[in-house]
N, C-alpha and C positions, 0 to 999 in steps of 0.2 A: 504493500500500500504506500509506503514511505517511499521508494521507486517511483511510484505514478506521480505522486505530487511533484519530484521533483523532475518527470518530466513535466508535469504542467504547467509549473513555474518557469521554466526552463524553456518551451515554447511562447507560454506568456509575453516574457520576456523579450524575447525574441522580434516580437511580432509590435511588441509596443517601439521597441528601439527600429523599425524598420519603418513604421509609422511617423517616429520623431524621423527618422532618419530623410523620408519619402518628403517630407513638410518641408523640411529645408531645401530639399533639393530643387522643390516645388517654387520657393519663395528666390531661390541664388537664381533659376532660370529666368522666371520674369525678370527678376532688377536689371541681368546682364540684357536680355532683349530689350528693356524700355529703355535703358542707359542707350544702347546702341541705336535704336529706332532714335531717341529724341536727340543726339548727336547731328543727326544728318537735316537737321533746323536749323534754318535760317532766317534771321528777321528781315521781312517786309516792310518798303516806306512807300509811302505815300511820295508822287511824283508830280510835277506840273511839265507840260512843256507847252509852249506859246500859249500858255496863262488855262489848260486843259488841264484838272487834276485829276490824276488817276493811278489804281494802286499797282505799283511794280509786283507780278505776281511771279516770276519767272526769274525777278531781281538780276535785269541787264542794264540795268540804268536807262534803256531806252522804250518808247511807247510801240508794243505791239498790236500788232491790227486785235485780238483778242482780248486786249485788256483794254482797247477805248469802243465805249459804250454805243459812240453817234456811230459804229460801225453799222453792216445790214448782221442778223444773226447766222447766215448760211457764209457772209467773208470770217467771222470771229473763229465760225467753228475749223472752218478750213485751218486756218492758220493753227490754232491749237493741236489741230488731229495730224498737223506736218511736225510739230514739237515731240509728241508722246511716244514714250518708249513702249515695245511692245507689253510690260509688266504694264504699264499704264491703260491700256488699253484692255487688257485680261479684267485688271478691276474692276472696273467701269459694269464689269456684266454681272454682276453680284448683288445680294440686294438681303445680306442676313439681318438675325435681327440684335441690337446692342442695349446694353443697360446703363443704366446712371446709376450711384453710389449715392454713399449716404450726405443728404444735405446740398447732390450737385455732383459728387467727387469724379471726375474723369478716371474709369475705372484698367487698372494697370494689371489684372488677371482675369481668368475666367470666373464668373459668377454667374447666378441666377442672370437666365436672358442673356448673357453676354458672354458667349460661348470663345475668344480670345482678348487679348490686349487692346486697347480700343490703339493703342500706339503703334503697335505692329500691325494691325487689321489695314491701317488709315495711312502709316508711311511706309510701311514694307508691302503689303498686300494690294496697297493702292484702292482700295475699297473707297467709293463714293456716296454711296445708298446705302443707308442703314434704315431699319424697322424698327417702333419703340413698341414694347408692351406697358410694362406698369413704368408706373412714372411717381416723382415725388410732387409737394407743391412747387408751385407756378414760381416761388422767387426761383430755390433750384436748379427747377427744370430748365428757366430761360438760362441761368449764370452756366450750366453744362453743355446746354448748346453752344453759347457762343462760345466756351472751351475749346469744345471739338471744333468750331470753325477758326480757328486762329491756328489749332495742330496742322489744320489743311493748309490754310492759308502759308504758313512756311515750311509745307514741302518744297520740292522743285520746282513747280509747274501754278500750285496755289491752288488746284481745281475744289472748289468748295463740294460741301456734303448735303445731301438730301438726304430729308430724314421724313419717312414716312409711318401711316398710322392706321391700324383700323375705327371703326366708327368710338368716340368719345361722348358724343352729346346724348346719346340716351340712357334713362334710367338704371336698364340692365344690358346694355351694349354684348347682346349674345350671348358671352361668359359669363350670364348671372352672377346679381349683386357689384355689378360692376366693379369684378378685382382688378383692371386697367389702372383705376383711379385716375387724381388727378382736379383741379377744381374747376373742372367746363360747366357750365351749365347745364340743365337736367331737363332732356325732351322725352317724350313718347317715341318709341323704337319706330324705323319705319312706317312699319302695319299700321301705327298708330296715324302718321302722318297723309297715308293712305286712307284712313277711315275719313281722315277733315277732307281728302281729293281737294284741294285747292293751289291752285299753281302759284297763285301769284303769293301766297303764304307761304306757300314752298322754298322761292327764291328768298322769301326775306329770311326764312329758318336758314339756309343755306349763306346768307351775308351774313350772320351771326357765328355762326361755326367759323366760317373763314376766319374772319378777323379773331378768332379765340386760338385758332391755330397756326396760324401767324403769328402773332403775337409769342409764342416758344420756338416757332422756328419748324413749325411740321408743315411742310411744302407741298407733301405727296397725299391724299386721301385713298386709302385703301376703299374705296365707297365710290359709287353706290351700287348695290348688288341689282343689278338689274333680271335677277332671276324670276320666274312667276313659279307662283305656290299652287299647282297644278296637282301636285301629291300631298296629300293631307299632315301625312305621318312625317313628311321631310322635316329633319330637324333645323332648318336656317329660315324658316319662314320668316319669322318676326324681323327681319335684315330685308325682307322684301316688300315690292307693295304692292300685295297680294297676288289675286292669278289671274287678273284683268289685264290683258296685254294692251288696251289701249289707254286703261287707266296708269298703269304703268308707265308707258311710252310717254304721257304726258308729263307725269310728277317728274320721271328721271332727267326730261330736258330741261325743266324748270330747276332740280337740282344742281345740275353741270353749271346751268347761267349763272346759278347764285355763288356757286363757289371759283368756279372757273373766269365769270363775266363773258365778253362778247368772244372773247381769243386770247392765249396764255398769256398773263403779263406778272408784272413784279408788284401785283396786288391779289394774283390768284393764286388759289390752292388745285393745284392739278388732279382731276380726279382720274381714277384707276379703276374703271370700271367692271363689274365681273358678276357672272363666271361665263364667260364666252364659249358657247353660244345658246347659254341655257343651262343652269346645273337642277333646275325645279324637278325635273321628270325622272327623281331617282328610285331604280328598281323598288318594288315593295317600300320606297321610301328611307330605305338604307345610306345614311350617308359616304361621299367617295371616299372622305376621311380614312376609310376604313377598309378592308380588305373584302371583308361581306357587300358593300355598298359600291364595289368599283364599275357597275351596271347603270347607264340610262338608255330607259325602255320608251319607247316608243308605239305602245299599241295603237294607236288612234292616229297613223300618219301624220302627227302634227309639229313635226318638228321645224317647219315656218314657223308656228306660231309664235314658238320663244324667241324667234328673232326681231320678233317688233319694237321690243323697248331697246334694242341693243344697235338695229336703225335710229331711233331715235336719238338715243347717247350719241352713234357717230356724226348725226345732223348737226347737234350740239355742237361738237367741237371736242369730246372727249380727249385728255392727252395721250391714257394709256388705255389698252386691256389685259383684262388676265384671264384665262381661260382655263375651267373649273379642271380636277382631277379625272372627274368619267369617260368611262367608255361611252359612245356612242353608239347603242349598239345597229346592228344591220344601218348605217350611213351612211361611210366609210368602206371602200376598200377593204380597209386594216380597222378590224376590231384593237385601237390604241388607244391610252387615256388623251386627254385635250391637245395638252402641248407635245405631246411628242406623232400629232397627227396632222400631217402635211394637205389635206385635203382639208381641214378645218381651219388651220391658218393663212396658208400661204394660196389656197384656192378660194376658200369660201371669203375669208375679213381681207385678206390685201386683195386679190385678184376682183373679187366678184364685187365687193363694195366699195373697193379703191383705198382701204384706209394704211396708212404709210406714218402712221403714228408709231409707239412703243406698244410692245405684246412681252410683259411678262410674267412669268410661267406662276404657279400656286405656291404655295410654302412646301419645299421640301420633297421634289420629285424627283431627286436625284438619291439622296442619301435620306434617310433616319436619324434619328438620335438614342447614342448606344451610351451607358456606361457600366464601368467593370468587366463588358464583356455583354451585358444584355440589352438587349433593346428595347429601349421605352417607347420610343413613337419608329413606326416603319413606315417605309419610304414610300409615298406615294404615285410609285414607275408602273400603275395598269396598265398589262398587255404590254409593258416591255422588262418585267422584272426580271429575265436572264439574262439583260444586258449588263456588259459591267459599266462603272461610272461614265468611264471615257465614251464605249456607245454611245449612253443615253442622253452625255451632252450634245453628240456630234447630230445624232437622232430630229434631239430638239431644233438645232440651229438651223438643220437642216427644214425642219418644219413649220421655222419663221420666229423662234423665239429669240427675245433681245437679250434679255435681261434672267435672272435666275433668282425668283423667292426664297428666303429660308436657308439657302446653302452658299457654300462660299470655296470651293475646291476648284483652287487659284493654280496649282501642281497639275493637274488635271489637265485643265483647258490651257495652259502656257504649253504640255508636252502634244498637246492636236496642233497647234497652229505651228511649232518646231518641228514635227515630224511633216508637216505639209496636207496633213489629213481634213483640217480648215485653213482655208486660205485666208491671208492676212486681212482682204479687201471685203471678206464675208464678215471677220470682225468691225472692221470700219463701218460694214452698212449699222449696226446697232450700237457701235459708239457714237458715231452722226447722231441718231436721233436720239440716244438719253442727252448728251451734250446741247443737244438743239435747246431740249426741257430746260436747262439748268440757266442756260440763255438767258430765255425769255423770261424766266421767272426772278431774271436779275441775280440771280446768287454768285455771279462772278461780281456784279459790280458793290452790292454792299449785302454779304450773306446775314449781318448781326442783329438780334433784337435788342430792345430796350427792356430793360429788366424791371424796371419799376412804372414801366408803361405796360407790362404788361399784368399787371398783381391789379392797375387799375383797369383793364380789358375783360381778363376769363373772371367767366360766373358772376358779372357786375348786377348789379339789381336790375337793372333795364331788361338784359338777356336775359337772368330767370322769370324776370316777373312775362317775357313774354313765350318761356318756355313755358310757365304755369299754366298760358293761356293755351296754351297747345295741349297740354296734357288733356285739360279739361274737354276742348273743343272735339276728343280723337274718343271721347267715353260714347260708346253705343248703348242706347236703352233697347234691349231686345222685349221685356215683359212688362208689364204693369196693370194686372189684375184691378177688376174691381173691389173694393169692398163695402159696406153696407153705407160708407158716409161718404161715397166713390170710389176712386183710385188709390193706390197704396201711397206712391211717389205723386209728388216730393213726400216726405217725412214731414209731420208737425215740430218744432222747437220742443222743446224738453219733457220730449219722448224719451222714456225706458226704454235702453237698446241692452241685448245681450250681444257679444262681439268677436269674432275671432280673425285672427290676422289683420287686424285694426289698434292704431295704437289708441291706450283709453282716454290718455292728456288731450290730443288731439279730436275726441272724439266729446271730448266732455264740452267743447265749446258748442255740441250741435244739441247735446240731447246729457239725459241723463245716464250713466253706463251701470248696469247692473251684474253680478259676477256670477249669477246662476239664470237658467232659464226661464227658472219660474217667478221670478222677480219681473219677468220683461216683459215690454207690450209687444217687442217685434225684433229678432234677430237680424245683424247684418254680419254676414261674412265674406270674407275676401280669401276668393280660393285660386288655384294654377292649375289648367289643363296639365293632367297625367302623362309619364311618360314612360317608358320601362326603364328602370336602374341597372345600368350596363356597366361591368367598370371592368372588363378585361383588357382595358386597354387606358391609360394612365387620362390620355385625352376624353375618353367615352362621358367623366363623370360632369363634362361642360357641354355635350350634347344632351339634349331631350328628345328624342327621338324611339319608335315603335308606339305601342296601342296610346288611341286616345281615350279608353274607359277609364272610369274611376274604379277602384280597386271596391268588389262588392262589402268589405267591413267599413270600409269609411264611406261608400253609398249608404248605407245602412245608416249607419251614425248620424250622419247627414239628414236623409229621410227621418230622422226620430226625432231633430230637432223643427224640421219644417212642419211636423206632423202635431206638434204641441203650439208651438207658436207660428203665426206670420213672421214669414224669412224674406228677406232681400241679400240675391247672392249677387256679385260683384269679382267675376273670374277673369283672372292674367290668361289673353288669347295670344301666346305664344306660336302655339298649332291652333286649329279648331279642335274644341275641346267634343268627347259624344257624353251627350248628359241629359236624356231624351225624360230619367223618368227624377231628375233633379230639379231638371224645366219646369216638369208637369206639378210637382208639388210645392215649387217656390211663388211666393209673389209678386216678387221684381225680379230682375233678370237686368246685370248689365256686364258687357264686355267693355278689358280695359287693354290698354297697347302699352305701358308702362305710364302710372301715373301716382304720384302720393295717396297718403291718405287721404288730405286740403281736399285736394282735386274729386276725389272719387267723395268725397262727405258732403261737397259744394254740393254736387249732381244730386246725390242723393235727396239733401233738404233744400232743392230748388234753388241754392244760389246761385246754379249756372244750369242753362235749358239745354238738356242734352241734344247734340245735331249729328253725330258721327253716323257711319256709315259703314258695313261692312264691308269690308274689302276682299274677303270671301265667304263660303258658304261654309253654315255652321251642320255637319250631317245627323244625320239621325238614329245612326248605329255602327260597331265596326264592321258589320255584313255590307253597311253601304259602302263602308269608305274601302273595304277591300275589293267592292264591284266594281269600282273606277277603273279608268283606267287614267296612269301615271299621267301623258301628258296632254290631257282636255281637261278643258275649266270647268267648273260649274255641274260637274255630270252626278253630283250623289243624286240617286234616288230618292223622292221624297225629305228633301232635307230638311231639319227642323229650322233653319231658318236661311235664307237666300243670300246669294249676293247685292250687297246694295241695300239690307233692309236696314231701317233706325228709323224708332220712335222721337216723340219730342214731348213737354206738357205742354 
């Protein structure tokens, strides 16, 4: 026995010194990489010549056609794209995603989100595009941006950095509970903004967003999803607006204008529109995310129809696209997912509509992410997953894409264009056009924000109070029974409410809150269409996706409470929720697209008349929703409530 411990101690040990040992080794690499990364820094001045000031980025002491501004944008880039070394050029097509540190700090190892050196990523790797997920506050955030814009700024060359984002302005911005964070202002998701169909409200939601992401220096909008919700069960609906292609087609140009304006400039936020050409019509509703979901079906010949809001985008002026994970099925040739299919990029969006913008690919089609040896997210290569890395770039390039979501294997794509495998001049086509972007959007001539212009911008009272107002306007009153002294809704003032997923502070300004049922004159609940809890997969547990039933012990539960008192339910339509015999025994009935409590208590005790609209159809059972087929709109049988319907008092 006395043997065994001391081997145990003795591996123990072992394993703890090898631990210490790994740490250090860990901390001596980065210092010597950041040391030598920020060595090759050079400061940048500011220049006049014949009374024109402008900033020396290339530091020759003299004014290059690319760093004065009254240039045209197509002589700037030339000139630049004759400077760039081929490493320059490799970077430029990458688009991972990076993190900020605590308080701001320009972060000098790998962390959360920030899979290298931001020093090495930016001066060795030459990387231009970066993706932000969480964020800290706004003083922070903007003091790290312009960090990393001054790293850039004294490379060689200067070519500043684009930092892109997905959607920030709503409630629960996809990833519920909005762990993004951040202090933007707080809208109704999408769906929700679809529910108000207003265009010209549209545009001014969309001036609002710009200027808040501006203001930190995020240039590129991962948004707007121009997908239509055509399969019930998909889990990215609430990112869409709705499965009305023509309703759709309209909000999304009205979005582009707002954020975009008339045509890219150095007051627009470029949007990156997606999932090209349609991600809605996902097999059984399966998302591509995932290996089970890398099917879109097409039973209903309808695969024009998702290209209507994605005409629309291109009428707009979209800068980018990104074209979703899925397979296509029978459409193609080649049953292959989006971007590595030549027939969907380079025939159908360049050839057939002319669009000669940027096309960059989804997050992480190339590679996954492994550690110790296992893998936490796999790669999203449908229909080419026996390719190795170097195929599936060469694959891609070859099928029109620019730019590379999510990954960054820089080794890779330098040893195809040395070996001769991609020709230098097929690089330049997709350097030209992210370059062109960076242009226009001014980031070569002054990439910096104002830091304490911007703490007075995000999330100001103007912007929420006219987010509130959107919250409010996006509420659909689906029910409103009669009862003996009329209608249920509005609510009388200091009514006895029993309450759940309601805050009571909140709730005590409308009425009186009571902690048991039997206390109450009338139940308000705030519930979320059902989803199945999937979590074999690290990503799964931020999808809502499969059946929309409510789980029969909590239908129950539910039923017991509508069944003692008058209820008003008040459910998050995420997906369309099936709640046929919820409906039948509630008194009110309202759908929300992400909105406070304020918002949803307003509706309720009439301080604000509900107008919203549905923006798809609520079904009537899962036998209906599984009778659809994936890509037609509107087809459940007998649905318990339509598209387009809302009440009002």
């Amino acid at each position: 026995m006395r043997k065994f411990w001391k081997w145990v101690k003795y591996i123990g040990g072992s394993l703890i010194l090898l631990g210490i040992g790994s740490y250090f080794v860990f901390q001596i690499y980065f210092w010597v990489l950041n040391k030598r990364a920020k060595g090759q820094l050079e400061k940048k001045h500011t220049l006049t010549e014949q009374g024109y000031a402008y900033r020396d980025l290339n530091n020759n002491g003299i004014l290059d056609p690319y760093e004065d501004s009254r240039n045209q944008v197509d002589l700037r880039v030339d000139d630049l794209l004759g400077q760039m070394t081929l490493r320059d050029k490799v970077g430029m097509l990458w688009h991972p995603p990076i993190g900020v540190g605590k308080k701001g700090k320009v972060l000098g190892k790998p962390a959360l989100m920030n899979p290298a050196s931001t020093y090495d990523a930016i001066i060795n790797q030459k990387i231009r595009h970066f993706n932000l997920f969480t964020v800290p506050r706004t003083k922070h955030l903007a003091s790290w941006y312009n960090a990393i814009q001054k790293i850039a700024e004294q490379d060689r060359l200067g070519i500043p950095i684009t930092i892109s984002s997905d959607p920030r302005h709503g409630i629960k911005n996809f990833l519920e509970q909005d762990i993004l964070g951040g202090d933007f202002s707080k809208w109704p998701e999408p769906l929700g903004l679809a529910a108000i169909g207003d265009s010209s409200f549209m545009v001014h939601f969309a001036e609002i967003a710009n200027k808040e992401l501006r203001a930190v220096g995020i240039r590129t909008a991962l948004h707007p999803m121009a997908d239509l919700a055509t399969e019930p069960r998909w889990a990215r609906i609430n990112g869409t607006f709705g499965e009305d292609a023509d309703l759709a087609s309209r909000l999304i140009a009205a979005y582009i204008r707002g954020f975009q304006g008339e045509e890219l400039n150095a007051s627009s936020v470029a949007c990156m529109t997606k999932h090209w050409p349609g991600g809605g019509p996902q097999k059984d509703g399966d998302d591509a995310h995932f290996s089970y979901g890398k099917d879109q079906a097409y039973p209903g010949d309808n695969f024009e129809y998702h290209l209507k809001p994605f005409a629309a985008a291109l009428k707009a002026g979209t800068a980018m696209i990104m074209p979703y994970y899925g397979i296509p099925e029978g459409q193609t040739s080649e049953d292959v997912g989006m971007s590595f299919n030549k027939e969907i990029i380079q025939d159908l969006l360049r050839s057939q509509y002319e669009y000669d913008g940027i096309v960059c690919s989804d997050w992480g089609i190339l590679e996954g992410f492994s550690f110790a040896g296992l893998e936490i997210i796999e790669a999203k290569d449908w229909g080419v997953e026996n390719l190795t890395v170097e195929q599936k770039i060469a694959k891609s390039l070859d099928a029109g894409i620019d730019q590379f979501g999510g990954n960054a294997n820089i080794k890779e794509l330098l040893q195809l264009v040395e070996s001769g495998e991609i020709p230098v001049t097929r690089l330049d086509e997709s350097v030209r056009r992210l370059l062109k972007a960076k242009f226009k959007l001014g980031l070569f001539d002054n990439p910096y924000v104002d830091v304490v212009e911007a703490e007075k911008i995000i999330g100001n009272s103007a912007h929420q109070e006219a987010a509130d107002q959107a919250q409010r306007k996006s509420i659909v009153l689906l029910k409103n029974d009669s009862q003996e002294k009329g209608k249920i809704l509005p609510l009388i003032s200091d009514v006895k409410m029993y309450l759940e997923n309601v805050d009571p502070e909140i709730a005590a300004n409308y009425g009186r809150v009571m902690e048991n049922v039997e206390d109450a004159d009338i139940a308000v609940l705030r519930l979320q269409t059902p989803w199945d809890q999937r979590d074999d997969d690290f990503v799964e547990q931020f999808f809502h996706q499969g059946d929309l039933d409510f789980d029969p012990e909590e239908r129950a539960r539910l039923l017991g409470i509508m069944n003692r008192i008058p209820t008003v339910l008040c459910i998050y339509v995420d997906r369309p929720p099936v709640m046929p015999e919820l409906n039948g025994a509630a008194a009110g009935v309202l759908a929300e697209f992400g909105a406070s409590d304020e918002a949803v208590m307003d509706v309720i005790f009439g301080r604000f008349n509900p107008q919203g609209k549905l923006p798809l159809e609520i079904p009537s059972s899962m036998e209906a929703v599984k009778s659809q087929k994936e890509d037609v709109p509107y087809d459940s049988p007998n649905p318990l409530y339509k598209f387009g319907f809302g009440l009002s008092y």
